[in-house]
C-alpha positions in Angstrom: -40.7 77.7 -5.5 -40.0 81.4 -5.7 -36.6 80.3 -4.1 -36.2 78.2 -7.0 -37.0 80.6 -9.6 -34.7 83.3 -8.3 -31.7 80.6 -8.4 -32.8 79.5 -12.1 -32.8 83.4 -13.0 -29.1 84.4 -11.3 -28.0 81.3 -13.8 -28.5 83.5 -16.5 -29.0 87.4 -15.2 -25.9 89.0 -14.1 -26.8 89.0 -10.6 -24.2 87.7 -8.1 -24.8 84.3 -5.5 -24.7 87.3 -2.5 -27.3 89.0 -3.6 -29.3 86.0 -4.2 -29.0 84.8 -0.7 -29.5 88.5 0.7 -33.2 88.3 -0.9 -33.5 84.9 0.2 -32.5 85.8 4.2 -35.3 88.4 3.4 -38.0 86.3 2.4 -37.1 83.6 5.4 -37.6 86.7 7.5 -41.3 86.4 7.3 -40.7 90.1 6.5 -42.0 90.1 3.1 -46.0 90.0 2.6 -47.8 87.8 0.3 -48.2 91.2 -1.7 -44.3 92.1 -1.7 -43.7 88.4 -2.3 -45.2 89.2 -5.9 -43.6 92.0 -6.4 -40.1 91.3 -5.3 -40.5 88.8 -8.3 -42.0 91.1 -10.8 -38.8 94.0 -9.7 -36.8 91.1 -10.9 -37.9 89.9 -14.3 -37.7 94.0 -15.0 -33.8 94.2 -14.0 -33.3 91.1 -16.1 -35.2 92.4 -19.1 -32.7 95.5 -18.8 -30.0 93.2 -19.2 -31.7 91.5 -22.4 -32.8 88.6 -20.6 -36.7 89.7 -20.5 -38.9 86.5 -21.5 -38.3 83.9 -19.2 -38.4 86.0 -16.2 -41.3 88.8 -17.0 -43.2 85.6 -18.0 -43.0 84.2 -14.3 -43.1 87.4 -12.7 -46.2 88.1 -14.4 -47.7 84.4 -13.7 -46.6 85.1 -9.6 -48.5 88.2 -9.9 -51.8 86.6 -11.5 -51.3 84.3 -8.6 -51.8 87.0 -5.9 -55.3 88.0 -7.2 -56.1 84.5 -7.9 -54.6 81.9 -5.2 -56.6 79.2 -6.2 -54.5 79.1 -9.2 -51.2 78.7 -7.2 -50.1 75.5 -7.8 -50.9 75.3 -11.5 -49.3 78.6 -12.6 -46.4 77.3 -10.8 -45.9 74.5 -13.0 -47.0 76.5 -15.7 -44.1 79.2 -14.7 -41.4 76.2 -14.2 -42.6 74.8 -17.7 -41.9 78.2 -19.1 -38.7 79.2 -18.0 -37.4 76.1 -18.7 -38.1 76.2 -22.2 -36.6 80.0 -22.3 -33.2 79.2 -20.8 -33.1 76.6 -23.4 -33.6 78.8 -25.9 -31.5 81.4 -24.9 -28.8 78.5 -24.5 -29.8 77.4 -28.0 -29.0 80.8 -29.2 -26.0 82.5 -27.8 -22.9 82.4 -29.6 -19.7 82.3 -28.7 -18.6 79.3 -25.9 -21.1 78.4 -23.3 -20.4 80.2 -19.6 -22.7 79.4 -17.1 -21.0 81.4 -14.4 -21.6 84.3 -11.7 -17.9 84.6 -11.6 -16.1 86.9 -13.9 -12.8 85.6 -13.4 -14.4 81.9 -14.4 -15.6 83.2 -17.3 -12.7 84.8 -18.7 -10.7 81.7 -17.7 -13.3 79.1 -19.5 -13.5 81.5 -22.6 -9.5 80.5 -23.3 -10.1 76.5 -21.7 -11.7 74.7 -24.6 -13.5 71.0 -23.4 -10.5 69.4 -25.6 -8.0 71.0 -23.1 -9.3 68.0 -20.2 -7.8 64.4 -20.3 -9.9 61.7 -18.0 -8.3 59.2 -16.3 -8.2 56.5 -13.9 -7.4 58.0 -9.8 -4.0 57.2 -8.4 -2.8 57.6 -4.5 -1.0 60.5 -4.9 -4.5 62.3 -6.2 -6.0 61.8 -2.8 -5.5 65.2 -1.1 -7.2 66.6 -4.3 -10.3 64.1 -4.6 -10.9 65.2 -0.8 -10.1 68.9 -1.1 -12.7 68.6 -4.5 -15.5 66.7 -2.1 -15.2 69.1 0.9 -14.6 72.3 -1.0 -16.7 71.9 -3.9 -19.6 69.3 -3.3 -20.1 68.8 0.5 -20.0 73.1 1.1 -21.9 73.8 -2.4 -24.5 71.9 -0.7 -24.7 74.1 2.1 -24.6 76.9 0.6 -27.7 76.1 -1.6 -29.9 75.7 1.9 -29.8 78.8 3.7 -31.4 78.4 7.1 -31.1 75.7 9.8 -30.2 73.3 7.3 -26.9 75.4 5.9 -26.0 75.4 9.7 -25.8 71.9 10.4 -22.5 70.2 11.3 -20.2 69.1 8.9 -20.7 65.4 10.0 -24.1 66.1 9.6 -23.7 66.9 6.3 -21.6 64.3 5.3 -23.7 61.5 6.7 -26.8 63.2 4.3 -24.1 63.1 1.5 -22.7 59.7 2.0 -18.9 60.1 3.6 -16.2 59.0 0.9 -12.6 57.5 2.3 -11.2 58.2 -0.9 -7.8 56.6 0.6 -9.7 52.9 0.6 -11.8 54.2 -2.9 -8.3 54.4 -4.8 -6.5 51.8 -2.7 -9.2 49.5 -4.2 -9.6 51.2 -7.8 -5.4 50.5 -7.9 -5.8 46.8 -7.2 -8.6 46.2 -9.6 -7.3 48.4 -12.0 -10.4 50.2 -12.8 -12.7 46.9 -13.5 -14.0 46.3 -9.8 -17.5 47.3 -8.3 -16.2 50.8 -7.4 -14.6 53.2 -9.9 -12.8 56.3 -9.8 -12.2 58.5 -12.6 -10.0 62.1 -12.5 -10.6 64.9 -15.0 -7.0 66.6 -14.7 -5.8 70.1 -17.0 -4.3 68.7 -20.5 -0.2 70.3 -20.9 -0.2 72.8 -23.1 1.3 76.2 -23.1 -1.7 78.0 -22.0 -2.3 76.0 -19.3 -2.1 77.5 -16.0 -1.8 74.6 -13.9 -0.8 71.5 -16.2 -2.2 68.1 -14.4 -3.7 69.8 -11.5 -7.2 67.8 -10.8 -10.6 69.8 -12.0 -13.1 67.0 -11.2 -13.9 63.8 -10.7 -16.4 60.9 -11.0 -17.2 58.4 -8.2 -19.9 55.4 -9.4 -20.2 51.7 -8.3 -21.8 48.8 -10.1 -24.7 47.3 -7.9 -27.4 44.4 -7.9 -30.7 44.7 -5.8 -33.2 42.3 -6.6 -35.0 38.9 -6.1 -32.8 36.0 -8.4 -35.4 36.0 -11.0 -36.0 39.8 -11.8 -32.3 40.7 -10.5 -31.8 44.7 -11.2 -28.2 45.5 -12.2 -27.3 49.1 -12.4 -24.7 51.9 -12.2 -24.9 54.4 -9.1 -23.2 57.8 -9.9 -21.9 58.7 -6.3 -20.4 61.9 -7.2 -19.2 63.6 -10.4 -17.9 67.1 -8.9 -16.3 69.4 -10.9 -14.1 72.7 -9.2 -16.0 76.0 -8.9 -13.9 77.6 -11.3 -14.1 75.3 -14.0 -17.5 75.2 -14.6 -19.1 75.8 -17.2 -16.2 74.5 -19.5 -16.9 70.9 -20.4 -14.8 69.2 -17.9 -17.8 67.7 -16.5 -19.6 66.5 -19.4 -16.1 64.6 -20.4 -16.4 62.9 -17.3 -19.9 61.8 -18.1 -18.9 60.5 -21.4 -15.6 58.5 -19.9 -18.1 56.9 -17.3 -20.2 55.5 -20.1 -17.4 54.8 -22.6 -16.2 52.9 -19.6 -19.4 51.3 -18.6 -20.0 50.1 -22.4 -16.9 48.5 -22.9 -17.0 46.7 -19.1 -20.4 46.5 -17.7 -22.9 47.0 -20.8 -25.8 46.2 -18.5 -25.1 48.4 -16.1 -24.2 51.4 -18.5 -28.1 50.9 -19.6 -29.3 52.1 -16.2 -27.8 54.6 -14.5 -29.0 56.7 -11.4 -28.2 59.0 -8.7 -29.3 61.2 -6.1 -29.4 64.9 -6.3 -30.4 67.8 -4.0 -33.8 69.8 -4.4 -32.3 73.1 -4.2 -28.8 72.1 -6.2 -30.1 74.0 -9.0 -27.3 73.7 -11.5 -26.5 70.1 -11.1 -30.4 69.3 -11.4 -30.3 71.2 -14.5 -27.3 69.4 -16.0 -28.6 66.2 -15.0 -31.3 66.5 -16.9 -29.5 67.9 -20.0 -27.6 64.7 -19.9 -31.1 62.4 -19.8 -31.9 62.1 -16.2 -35.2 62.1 -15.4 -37.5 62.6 -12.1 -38.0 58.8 -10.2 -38.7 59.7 -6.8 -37.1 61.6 -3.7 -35.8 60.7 -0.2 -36.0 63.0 2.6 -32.6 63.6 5.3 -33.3 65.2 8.5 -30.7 68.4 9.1 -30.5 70.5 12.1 -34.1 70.0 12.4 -35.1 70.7 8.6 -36.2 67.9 6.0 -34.0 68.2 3.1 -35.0 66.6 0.1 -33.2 64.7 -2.7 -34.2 63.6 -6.1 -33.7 59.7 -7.4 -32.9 60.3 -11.1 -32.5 57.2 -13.5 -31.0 57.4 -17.2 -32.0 54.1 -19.1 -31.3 52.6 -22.3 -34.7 52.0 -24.9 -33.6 48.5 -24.2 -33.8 48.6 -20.1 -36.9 51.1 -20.1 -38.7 48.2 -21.7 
C-alpha cells in the first residue's frame, strides 16, 4: 500500500519516476524497519507540503505513523488514508487553474500547455498505421507495465508479458477493421495530431483504442457487452485529452452501432498502473473483481472494471 501511496503522491509532487523507484528498490531491500517504514512516509508528506501540496500527503503520513504505535489499526487507517487522498487530489484537481498536466516530464508539460484536446482528430485505423499501433503497444503499454512492477515481475520476458497482456497482431486487427469498415466485432480507433500550424508532427499517431463486441451467456439471460482491450495513449501526450477523445469516439461509436453493448463496458487493468486506474475511474469504472497472472514467479494482479448504463445496472 505504501507503494501505492508514494506513486499516487509523485502524480502530483514534483518528484521524478527515478526517485520513486530508488525508494521503492529500498523498501524491497527489507532494509527499511517497520519504524523507518513510517517515517520514510512522514519525510515525504513534509517535502510535498514545501511544494504546496501538504494535505493529502501529511494526512497519510500521519495515519502511517498512528499505525506504527497502533498495528491493530493497520488495515483500517489504510482505507481510511486511500479514502483521503483521493478526495485531496480531487480537490486539488478541482482547483488548479490553468490546463490540466498530470506529468513528471517537463518537456510534456510545456508541450501539452500549447496542445489543446480540440487539436486531436479520432479516426478509424488503416494499414499503413501499423508500425505505429505496434510501436504505441510495445513502447507505451506493454513497457509502462513493467516499469510499474519493480522486482521479479518487471524482469520477466517480454513474451511473458505479453501473454499477461493479451498479444495484439494488429496486422489481422486492421486487415479485419478495413473489410468491415469499422461495424465488425473488433474495432480499431486512432487518435492522430490535427494540421495546424503549431503542430509539430501533423498526423503522426498519439493513441489508440482497441475494443471488441462480445456475448457470454446462457440463451435466456444472454450478456452482451463491450471489452476495452486497450486504449494507450504516447507518454508524451498525456495529460492533454487525447485519451479522453478516444473514450468519447468509442461510445459515440458504440451508441450509434451497438447501443447494448455501449451500456456495459469493461476492462482489465493492472494493480499497480496507478494513472490508468485513476482515469478509469474518472471516466465511471468501478471495482468488479480481479484476476491474478503468474510472472517470473510473482502473482500480478489485475482489476475487472465494468461501466454500465442505469438501464443495464438494473
Amino acid at each position: 500500500w505504501l507503494k501505492q501511496f508514494w506513486f499516487r503522491a509523485s502524480s502530483i509532487a514534483p518528484f521524478s519516476r527515478a526517485s520513486s523507484e530508488r525508494l521503492i528498490a529500498v523498501m524491497e531491500s527489507r532494509l527499511l524497519g517497520h519504524g523507518m517504514y513510517m517515517l520514510v512516509a512522514l519525510l515525504s508528506g513534509i517535502v510535498a507540503a514545501a511544494h504546496g501540496n501538504c494535505a493529502p500527503l501529511v494526512l497519510c503520513g500521519l495515519l502511517l505513523l498512528l499505525v506504527d504505535c497502533c498495528p491493530s489499526l493497520w488495515l483500517r487507517a489504510s482505507w481510511v488514508a486511500q479514502v483521503v487522498l483521493r478526495h485531496c487530489l480531487r480537490s486539488t484537481a478541482a482547483s488548479a487553474s490553468g490546463p490540466r498536466v498530470v506529468s513528471k516530464n517537463p518537456k510534456h508539460a510545456a508541450t501539452c500547455g500549447r496542445r489543446p484536446a480540440t487539436s486531436f482528430v479520432v479516426c478509424r485505423a488503416s494499414a499503413s498505421d501499423v508500425s505505429e499501433l505496434t510501436e504505441l503497444y510495445e513502447k507505451d503499454y506493454m513497457t509502462c507495465h513493467r516499469n510499474c512492477h519493480p522486482g521479479p515481475a518487471g524482469r520477466a520476458s517480454e513474451a511473458d508479458w505479453r501473454s499477461a497482456l493479451g498479444e495484439v497482431d494488429f496486422e489481422a486487427v486492421v486487415e479485419e477493421v478495413v473489410s468491415n469498415k469499422g461495424t465488425g466485432s473488433v474495432r480499431l480507433l486512432k487518435c492522430v495530431e490535427a494540421e495546424s500550424p503549431s503542430s509539430p508532427s501533423p498526423g503522426r499517431v498519439v493513441g489508440y483504442v482497441l475494443y471488441e463486441l462480445r456475448e457470454k451467456g446462457s440463451p435466456r439471460r444472454r450478456q452482451r457487452y463491450c471489452e476495452l482491450v486497450n486504449i494507450v495513449v504516447r507518454e508524451d501526450y498525456r495529460g492533454c485529452g487525447a485519451g479522453r477523445r478516444l473514450f468519447e469516439a468509442l461510445r459515440a461509436d458504440l451508441e450509434g452501432t451497438a447501443s447494448a453493448e455501449a451500456a456495459d463496458l469493461r476492462l482489465y487493468v493492472a494493480e499497480r498502473n496507478l494513472a490508468p486506474l485513476a482515469w478509469y475511474r474518472r471516466m465511471g469504472f468501478q471495482d468488479a473483481g480481479w484476476q491474478n497472472e503468474r510472472l517470473n514467479g510473482v502473482e500480478v494482479r489485475f482489476l475487472r472494471m465494468t461501466r454500465r448504463s442505469s438501464a443495464q445496472a438494473k
